[in-house]
VOBA-1610 file (N, C-alpha, C; in pm, whole numbers, padded with zeros to 5 digits, always signed):
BEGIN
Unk-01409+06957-05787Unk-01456+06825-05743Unk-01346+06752-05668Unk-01213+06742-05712Unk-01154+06713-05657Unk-01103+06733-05540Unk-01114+06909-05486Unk-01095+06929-05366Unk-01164+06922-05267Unk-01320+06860-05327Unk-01442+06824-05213Unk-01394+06654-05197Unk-01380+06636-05320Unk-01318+06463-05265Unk-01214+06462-05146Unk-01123+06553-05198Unk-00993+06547-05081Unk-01078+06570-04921Unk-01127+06658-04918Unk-01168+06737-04796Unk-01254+06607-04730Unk-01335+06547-04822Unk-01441+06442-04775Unk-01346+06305-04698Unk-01247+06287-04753Unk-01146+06188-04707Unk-01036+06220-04584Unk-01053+06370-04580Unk-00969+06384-04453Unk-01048+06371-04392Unk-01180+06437-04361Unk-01300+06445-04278Unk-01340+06294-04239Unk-01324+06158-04361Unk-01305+05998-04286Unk-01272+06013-04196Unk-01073+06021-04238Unk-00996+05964-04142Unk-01009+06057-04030Unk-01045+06161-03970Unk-01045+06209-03858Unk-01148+06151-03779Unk-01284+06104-03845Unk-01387+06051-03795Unk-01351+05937-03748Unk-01266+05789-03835Unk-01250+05733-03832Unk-01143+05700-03658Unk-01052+05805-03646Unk-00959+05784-03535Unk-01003+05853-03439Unk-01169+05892-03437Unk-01165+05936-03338Unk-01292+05898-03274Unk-01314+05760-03361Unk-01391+05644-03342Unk-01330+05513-03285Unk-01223+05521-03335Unk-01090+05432-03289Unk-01016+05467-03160Unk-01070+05443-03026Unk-00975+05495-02945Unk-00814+05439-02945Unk-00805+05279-03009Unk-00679+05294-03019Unk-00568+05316-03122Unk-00642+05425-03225Unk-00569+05452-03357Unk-00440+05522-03315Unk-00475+05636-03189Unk-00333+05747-03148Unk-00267+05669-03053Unk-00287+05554-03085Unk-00153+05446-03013Unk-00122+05357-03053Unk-00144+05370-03189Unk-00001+05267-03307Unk+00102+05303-03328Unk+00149+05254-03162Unk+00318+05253-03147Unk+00400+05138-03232Unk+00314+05053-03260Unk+00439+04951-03318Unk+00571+05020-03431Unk+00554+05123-03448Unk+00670+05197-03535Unk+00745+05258-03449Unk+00700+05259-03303Unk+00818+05309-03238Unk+00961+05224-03192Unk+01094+05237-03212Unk+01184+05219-03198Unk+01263+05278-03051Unk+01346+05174-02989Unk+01365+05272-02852Unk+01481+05199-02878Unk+01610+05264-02869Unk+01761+05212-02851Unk+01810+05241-02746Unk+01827+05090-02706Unk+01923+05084-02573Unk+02067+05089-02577Unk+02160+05183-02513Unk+02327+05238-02552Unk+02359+05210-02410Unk+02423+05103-02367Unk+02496+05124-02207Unk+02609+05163-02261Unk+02655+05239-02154Unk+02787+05384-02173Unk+02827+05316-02062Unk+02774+05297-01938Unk+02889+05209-01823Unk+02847+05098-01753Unk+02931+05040-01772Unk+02887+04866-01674Unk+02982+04831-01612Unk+02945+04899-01476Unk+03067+04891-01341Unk+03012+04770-01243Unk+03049+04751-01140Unk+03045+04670-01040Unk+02960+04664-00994Unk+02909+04832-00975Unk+02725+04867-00880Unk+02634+04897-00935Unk+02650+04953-01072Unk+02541+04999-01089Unk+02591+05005-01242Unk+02469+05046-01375Unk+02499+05049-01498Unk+02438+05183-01590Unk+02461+05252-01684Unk+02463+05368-01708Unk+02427+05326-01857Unk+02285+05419-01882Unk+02233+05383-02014Unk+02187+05486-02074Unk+02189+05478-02231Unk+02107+05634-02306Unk+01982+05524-02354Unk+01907+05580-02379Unk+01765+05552-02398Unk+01717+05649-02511Unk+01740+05633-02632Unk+01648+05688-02771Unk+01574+05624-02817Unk+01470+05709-02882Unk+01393+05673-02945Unk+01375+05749-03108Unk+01311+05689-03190Unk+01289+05757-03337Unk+01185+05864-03349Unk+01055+05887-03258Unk+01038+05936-03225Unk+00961+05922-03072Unk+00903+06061-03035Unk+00844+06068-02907Unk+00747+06011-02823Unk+00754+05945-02760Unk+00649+05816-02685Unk+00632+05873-02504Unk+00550+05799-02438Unk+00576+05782-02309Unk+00646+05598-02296Unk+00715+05608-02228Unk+00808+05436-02231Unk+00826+05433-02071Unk+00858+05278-02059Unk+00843+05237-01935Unk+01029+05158-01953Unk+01140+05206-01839Unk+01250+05193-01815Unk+01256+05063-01714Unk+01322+04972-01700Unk+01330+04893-01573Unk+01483+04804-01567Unk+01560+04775-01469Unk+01652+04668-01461Unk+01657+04608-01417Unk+01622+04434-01438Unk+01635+04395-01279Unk+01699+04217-01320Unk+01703+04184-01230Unk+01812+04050-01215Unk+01761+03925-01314Unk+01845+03875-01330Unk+01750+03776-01449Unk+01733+03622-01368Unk+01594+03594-01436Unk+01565+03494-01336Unk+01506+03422-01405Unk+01504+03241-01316Unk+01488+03143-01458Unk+01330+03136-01408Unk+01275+03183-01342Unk+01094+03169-01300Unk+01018+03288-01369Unk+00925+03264-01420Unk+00829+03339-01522Unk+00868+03338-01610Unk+00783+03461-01710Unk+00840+03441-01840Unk+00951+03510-01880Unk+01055+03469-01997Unk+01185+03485-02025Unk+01160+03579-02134Unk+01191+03710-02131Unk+01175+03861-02224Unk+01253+03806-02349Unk+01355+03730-02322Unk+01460+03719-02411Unk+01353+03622-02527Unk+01262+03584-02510Unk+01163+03492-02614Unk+01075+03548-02653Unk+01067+03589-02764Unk+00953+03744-02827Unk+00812+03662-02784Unk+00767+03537-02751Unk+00668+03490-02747Unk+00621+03499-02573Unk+00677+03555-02551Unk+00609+03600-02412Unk+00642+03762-02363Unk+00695+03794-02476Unk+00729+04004-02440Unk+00603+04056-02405Unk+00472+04036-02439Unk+00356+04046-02354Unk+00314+04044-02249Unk+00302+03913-02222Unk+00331+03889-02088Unk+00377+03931-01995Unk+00574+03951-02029Unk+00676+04028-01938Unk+00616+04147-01924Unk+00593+04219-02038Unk+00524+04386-02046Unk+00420+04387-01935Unk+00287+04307-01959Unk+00190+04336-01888Unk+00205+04321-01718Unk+00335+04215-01687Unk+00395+04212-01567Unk+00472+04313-01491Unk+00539+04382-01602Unk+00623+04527-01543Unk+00534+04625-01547Unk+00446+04658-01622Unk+00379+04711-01588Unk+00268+04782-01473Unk+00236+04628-01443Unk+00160+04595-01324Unk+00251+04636-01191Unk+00358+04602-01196Unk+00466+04601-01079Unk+00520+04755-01069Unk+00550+04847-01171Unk+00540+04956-01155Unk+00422+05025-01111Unk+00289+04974-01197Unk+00191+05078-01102Unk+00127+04999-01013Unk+00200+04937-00912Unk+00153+04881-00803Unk+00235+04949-00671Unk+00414+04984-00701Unk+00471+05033-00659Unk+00406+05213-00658Unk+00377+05249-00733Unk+00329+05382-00776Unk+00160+05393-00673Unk+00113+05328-00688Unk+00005+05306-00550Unk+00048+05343-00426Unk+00122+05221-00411Unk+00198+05212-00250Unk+00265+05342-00236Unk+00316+05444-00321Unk+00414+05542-00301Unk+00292+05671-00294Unk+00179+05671-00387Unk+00084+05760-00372Unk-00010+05741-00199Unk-00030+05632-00178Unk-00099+05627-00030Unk-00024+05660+00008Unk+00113+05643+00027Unk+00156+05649+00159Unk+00158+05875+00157Unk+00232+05909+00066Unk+00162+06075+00072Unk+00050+06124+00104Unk-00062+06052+00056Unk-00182+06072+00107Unk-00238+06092+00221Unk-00177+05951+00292Unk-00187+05936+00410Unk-00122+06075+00503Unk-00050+06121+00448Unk+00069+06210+00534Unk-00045+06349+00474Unk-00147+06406+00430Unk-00214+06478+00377Unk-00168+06570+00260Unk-00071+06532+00172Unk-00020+06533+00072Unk-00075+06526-00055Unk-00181+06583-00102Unk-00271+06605-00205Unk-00257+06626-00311Unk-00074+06676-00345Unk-00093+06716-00486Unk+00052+06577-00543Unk-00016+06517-00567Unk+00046+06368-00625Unk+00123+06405-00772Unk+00175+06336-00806Unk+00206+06342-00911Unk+00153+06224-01003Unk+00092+06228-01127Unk+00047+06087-01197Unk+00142+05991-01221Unk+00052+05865-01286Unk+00128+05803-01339Unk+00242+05806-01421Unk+00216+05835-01515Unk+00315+05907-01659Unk+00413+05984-01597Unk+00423+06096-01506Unk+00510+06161-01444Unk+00584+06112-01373Unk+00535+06009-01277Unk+00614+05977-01134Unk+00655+05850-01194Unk+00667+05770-01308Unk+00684+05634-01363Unk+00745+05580-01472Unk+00726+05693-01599Unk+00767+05681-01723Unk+00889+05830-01786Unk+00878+05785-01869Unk+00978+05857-01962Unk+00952+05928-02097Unk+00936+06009-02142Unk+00967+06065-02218Unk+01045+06161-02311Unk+01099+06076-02435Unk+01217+06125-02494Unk+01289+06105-02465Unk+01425+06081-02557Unk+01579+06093-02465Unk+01600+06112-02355Unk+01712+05985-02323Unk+01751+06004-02181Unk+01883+05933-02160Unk+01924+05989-02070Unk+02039+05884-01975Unk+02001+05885-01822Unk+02008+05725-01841Unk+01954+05693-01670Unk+02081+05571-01621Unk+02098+05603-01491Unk+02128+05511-01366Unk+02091+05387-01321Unk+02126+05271-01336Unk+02048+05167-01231Unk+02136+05162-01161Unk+02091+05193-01000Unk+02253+05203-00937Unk+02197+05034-00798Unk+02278+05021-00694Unk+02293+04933-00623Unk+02258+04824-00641Unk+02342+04801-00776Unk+02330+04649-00810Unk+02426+04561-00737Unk+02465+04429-00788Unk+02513+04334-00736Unk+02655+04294-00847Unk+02753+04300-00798Unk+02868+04249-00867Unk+02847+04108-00991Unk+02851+04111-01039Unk+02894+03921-01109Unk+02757+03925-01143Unk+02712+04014-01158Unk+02507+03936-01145Unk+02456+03986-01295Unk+02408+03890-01307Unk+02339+03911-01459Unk+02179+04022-01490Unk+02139+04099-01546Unk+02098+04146-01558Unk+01991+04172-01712Unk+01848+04234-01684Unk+01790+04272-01781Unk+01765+04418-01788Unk+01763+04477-01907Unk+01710+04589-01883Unk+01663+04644-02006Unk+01537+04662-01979Unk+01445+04710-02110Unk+01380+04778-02108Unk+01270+04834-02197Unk+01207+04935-02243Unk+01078+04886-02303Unk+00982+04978-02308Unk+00854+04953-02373Unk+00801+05088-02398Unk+00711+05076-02500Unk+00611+05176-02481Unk+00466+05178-02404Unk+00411+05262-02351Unk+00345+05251-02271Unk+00209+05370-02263Unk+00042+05344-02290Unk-00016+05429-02307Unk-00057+05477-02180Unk-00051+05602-02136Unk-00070+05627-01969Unk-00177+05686-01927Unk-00258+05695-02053Unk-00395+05704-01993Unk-00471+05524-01968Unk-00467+05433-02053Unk-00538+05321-02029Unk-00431+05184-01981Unk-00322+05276-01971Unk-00189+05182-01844Unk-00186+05078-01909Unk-00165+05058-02015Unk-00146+04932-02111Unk-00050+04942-02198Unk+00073+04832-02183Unk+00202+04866-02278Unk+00172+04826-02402Unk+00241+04904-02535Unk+00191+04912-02660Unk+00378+04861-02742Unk+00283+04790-02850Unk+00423+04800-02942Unk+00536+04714-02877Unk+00644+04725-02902Unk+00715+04578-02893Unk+00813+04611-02767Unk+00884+04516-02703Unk+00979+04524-02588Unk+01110+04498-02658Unk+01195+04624-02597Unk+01326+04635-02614Unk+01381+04581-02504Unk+01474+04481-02538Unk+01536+04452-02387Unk+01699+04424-02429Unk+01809+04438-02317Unk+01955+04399-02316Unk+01957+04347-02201Unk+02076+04182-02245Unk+02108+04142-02098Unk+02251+04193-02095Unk+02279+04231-01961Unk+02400+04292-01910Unk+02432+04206-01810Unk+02592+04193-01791Unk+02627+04139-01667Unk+02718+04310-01594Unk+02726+04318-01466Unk+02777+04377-01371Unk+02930+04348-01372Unk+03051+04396-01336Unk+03134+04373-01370Unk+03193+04317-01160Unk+03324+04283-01185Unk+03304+04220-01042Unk+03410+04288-00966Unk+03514+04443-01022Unk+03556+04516-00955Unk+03510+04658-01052Unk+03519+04765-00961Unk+03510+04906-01016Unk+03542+04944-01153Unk+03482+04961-01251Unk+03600+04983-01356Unk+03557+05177-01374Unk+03552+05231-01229Unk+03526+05383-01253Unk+03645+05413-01129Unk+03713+05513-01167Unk+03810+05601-01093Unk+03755+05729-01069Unk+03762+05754-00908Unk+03674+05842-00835Unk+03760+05859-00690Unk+03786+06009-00694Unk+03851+05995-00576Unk+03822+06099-00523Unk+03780+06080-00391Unk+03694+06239-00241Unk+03778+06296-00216Unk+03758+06457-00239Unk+03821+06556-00162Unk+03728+06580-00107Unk+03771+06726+00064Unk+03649+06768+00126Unk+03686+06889+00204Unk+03586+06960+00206Unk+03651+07058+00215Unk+03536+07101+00374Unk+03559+07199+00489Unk+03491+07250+00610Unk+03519+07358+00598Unk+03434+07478+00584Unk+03374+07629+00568Unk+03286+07622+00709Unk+03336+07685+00822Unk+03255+07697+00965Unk+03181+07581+00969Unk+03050+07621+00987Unk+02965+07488+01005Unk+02977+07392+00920Unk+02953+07436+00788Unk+02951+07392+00637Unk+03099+07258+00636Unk+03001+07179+00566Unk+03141+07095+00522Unk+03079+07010+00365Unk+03152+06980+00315Unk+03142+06953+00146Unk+03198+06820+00104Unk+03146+06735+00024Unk+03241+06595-00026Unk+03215+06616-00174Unk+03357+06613-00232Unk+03343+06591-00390Unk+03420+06475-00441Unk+03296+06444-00518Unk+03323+06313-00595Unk+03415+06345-00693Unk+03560+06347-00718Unk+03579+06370-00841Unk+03659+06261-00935Unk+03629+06248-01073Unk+03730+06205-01189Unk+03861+06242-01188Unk+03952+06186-01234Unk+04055+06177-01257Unk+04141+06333-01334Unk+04035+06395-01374Unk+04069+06479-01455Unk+03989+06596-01359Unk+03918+06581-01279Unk+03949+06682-01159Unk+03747+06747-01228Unk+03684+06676-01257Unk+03572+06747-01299Unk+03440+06651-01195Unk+03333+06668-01151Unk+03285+06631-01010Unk+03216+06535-01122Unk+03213+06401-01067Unk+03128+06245-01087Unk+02988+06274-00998Unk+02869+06298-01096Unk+02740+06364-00985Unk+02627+06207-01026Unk+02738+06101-01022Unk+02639+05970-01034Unk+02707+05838-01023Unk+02808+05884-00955Unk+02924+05723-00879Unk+02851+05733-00743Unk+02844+05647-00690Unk+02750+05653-00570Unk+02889+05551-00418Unk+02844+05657-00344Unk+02913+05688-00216Unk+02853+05625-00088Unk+02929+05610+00011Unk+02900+05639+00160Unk+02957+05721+00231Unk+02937+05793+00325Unk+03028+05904+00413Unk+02945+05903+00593Unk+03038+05946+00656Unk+02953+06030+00750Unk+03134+06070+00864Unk+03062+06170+00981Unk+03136+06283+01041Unk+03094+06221+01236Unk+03205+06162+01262Unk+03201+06196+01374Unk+03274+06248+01493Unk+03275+06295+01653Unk+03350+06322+01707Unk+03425+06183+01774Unk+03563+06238+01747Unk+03684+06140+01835Unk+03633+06078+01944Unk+03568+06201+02001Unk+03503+06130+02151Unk+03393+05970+02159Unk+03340+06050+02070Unk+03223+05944+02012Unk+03332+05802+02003Unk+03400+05816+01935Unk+03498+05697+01865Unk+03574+05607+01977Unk+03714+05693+02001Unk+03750+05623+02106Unk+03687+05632+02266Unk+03593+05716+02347Unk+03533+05683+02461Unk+03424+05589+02439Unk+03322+05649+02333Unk+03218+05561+02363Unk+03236+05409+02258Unk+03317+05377+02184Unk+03294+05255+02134Unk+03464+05181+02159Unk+03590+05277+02186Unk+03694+05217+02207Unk+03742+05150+02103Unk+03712+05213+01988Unk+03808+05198+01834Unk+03869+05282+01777Unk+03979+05231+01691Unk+04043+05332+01573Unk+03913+05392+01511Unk+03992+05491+01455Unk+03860+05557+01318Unk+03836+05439+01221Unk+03905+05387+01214Unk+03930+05251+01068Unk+03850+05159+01074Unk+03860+05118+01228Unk+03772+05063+01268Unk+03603+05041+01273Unk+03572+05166+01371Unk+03459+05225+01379Unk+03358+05246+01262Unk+03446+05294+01143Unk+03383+05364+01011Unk+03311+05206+00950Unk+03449+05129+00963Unk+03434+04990+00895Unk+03316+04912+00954Unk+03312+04932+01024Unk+03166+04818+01139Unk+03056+04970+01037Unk+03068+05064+01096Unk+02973+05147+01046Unk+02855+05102+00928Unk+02939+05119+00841Unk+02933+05115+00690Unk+02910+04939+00656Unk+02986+04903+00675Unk+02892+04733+00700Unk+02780+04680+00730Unk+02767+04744+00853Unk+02603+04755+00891Unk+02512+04832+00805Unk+02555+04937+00701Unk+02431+04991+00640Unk+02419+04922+00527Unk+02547+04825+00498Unk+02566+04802+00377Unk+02466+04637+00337Unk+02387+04633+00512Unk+02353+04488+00537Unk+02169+04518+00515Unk+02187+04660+00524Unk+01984+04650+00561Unk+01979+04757+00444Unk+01855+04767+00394Unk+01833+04881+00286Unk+01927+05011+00273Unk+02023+05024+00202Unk+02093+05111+00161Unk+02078+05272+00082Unk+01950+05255+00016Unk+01942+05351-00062Unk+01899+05488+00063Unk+01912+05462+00158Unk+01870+05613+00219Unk+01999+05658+00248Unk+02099+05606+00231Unk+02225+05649+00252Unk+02318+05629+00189Unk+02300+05622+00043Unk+02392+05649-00079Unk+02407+05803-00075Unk+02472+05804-00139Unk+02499+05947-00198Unk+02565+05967-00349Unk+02535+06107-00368Unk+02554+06091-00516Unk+02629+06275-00515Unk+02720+06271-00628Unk+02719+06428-00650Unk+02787+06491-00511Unk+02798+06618-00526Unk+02859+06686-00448Unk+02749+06694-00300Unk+02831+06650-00158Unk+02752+06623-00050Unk+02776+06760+00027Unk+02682+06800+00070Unk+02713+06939+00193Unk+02573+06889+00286Unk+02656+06971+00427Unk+02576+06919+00528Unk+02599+07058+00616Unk+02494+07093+00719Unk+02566+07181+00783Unk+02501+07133+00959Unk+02660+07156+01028Unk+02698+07065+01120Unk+02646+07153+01242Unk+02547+07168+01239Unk+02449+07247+01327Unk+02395+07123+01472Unk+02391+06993+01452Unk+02317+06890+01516Unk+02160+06939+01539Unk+02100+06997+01385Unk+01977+06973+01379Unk+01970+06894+01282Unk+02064+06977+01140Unk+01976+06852+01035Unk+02079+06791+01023Unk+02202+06761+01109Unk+02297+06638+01089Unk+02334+06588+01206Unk+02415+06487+01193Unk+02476+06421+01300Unk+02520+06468+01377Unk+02608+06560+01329Unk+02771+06629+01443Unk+02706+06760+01456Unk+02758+06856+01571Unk+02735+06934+01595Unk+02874+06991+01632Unk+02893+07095+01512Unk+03088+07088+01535Unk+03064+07172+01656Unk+03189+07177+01762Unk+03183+07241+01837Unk+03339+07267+01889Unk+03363+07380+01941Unk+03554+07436+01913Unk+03616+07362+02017Unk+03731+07343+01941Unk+03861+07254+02021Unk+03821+07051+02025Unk+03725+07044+01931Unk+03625+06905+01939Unk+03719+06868+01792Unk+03790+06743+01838Unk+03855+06659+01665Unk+03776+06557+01624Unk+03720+06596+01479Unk+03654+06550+01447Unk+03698+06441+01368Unk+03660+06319+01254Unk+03688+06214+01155Unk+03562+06224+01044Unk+03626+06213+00922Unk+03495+06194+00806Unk+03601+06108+00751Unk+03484+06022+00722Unk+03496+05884+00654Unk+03443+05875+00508Unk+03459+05869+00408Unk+03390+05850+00257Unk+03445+05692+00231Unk+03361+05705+00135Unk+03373+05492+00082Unk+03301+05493-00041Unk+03376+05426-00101Unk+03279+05411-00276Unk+03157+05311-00215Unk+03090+05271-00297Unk+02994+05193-00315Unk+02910+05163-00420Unk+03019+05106-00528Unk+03004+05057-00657Unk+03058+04943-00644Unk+02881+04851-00604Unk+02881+04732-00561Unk+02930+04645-00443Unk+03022+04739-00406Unk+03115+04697-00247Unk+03218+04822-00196Unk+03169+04812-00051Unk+03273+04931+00010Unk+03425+04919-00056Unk+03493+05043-00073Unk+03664+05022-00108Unk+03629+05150-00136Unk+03782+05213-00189Unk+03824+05358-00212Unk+03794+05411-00117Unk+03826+05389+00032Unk+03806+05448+00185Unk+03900+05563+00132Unk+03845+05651+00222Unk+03980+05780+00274Unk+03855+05835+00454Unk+03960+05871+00548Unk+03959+05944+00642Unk+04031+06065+00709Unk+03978+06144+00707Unk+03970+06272+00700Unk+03942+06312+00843Unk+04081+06427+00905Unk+04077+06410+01067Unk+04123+06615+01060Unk+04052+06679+01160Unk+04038+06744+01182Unk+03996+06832+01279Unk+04036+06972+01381Unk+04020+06996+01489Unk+03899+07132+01423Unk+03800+07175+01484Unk+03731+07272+01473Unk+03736+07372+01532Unk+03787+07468+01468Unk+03807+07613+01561Unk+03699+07723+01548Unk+03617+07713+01485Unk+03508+07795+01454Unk+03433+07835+01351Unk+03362+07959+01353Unk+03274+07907+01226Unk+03400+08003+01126Unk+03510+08034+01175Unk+03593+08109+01030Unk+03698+08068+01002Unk+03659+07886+01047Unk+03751+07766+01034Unk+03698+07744+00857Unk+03847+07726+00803Unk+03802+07672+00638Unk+03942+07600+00644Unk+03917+07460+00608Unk+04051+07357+00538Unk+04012+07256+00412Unk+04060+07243+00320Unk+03996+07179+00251Unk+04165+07049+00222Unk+04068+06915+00215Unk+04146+06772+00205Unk+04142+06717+00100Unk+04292+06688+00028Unk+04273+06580-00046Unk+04349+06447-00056Unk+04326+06351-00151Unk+04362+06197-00115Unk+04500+06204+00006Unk+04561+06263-00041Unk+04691+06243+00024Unk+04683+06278+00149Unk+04633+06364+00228Unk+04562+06388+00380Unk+04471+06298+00456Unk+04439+06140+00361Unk+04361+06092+00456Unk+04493+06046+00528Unk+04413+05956+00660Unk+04489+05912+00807Unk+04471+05728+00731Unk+04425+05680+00678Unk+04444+05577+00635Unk+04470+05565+00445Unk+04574+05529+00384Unk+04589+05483+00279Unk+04630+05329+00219Unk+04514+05335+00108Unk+04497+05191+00055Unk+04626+05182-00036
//
């Protein structure tokens, strides 16, 4: 008798939650810990756990005294149902526009938006001195409705580098390479960069500047209009063909590469000067070989 009782009571609760569409999303027991590991000048570096496994929604962004304030549990709703919205509104705009291009195999929501499980993530091209939020939720991704409570940290940005990173680079024939590296000589594949390669000619005929110069107006100007198509991250290779890059090395042609941090503001320049003899040309540069030192 007793084991028909038992059996009769599991047989409820299965009925019961599967009468309940929102029983398999009583997240409120989920827990998500926010760990920042780095808070540099440009950008901030976070682990993201949880107690257990969820889909969660990640975001950072500037803190502002208009709408509602996350930091007041009496509007974490609100904020939620707002980031929410703003992520899959962005997630729209990013699916048409593939579409449009006849690009059919999309990726969903949950995939192209959220998170699941442990993580360490990036918010990179932030703003020096600038105050910051950055939180977490859980999030059900079939009915796009955040569940359970908002984790949030305010962070401020720090207002010089506090990461040491210094470019070597190395040219293999066409091939040429930029490594980000630590101090201890192991490659930084998430300090974020500027670079680019041009010919002398380019430099002093057609614009009538130093390299120092030139690089500097360069890099200013990208540093003025949307940036993220020309960060860089991790180890850079390019091959100097003048199809899929700029330069097209070509022999007895002296070339200049320019690198620049960009954690939060250009600095840690080095330039890098070099003649091309062919493709079974190999030299590889470090700090002490640039043509300008800070």
């Amino acid at each position: 008798m007793n084991k028909l009782k038992w059996a009769l009571c599991g047989l409820i609760a299965l009925l019961t939650l599967a009468c309940n569409p929102d029983a398999q999303w009583n997240t409120d027991d989920v827990t998500i810990t926010i760990t920042p590991t780095t808070v540099s000048a440009g950008y901030i570096e976070c682990s993201f756990s949880l107690n257990k496994d969820a889909y969660y929604l990640i975001a950072c962004e500037p803190v502002r005294t208009d709408g509602p304030d996350p930091m007041n549990p009496e509007y974490h709703k609100q904020f939620m149902m707002l980031a929410l919205d703003s992520a899959n509104t962005e997630y729209i705009i990013w699916r048409s526009i593939l579409l449009q291009k006849g690009e059919f195999t999309v990726a969903p929501f949950a995939s192209h938006c959220l998170q699941y499980g442990a993580i360490d993530h990036f918010f990179t091209n932030l703003t020096p001195g600038q105050d910051y939020w950055i939180y977490a939720f859980v999030v059900d991704p079939d009915k796009l409705k955040p569940e359970g409570k908002l984790f949030i940290k305010k962070l401020r940005t720090t207002l010089e580098s506090v990461v040491d990173v210094h470019f070597e680079y190395r040219v293999r024939g066409y091939w040429d390479y930029i490594y980000p590296l630590n101090p201890d000589g192991k490659i930084n594949n998430h300090f974020p960069y500027l670079a680019a390669t041009r010919d002398s000619a380019t430099i002093t005929d057609l614009y009538g500047q130093t390299p120092e110069e030139y690089f500097t107006d360069c890099f200013l100007a990208v540093s003025e209009y949307d940036i993220k198509d020309y960060i860089r991250y991790g180890v850079n290779v390019v091959y100097n063909d003048g199809l899929g890059s700029d330069e097209h090395f070509e022999v007895g042609h002296t070339y200049y590469t320019a690198i620049v941090s960009f954690d939060g503001f250009i600095g840690n320049n080095v330039i890098y000067q070099f003649t091309w003899t062919g493709e079974d040309m190999e030299m590889y540069f470090k700090e002490a070989d640039s043509i300008v030192k800070e």
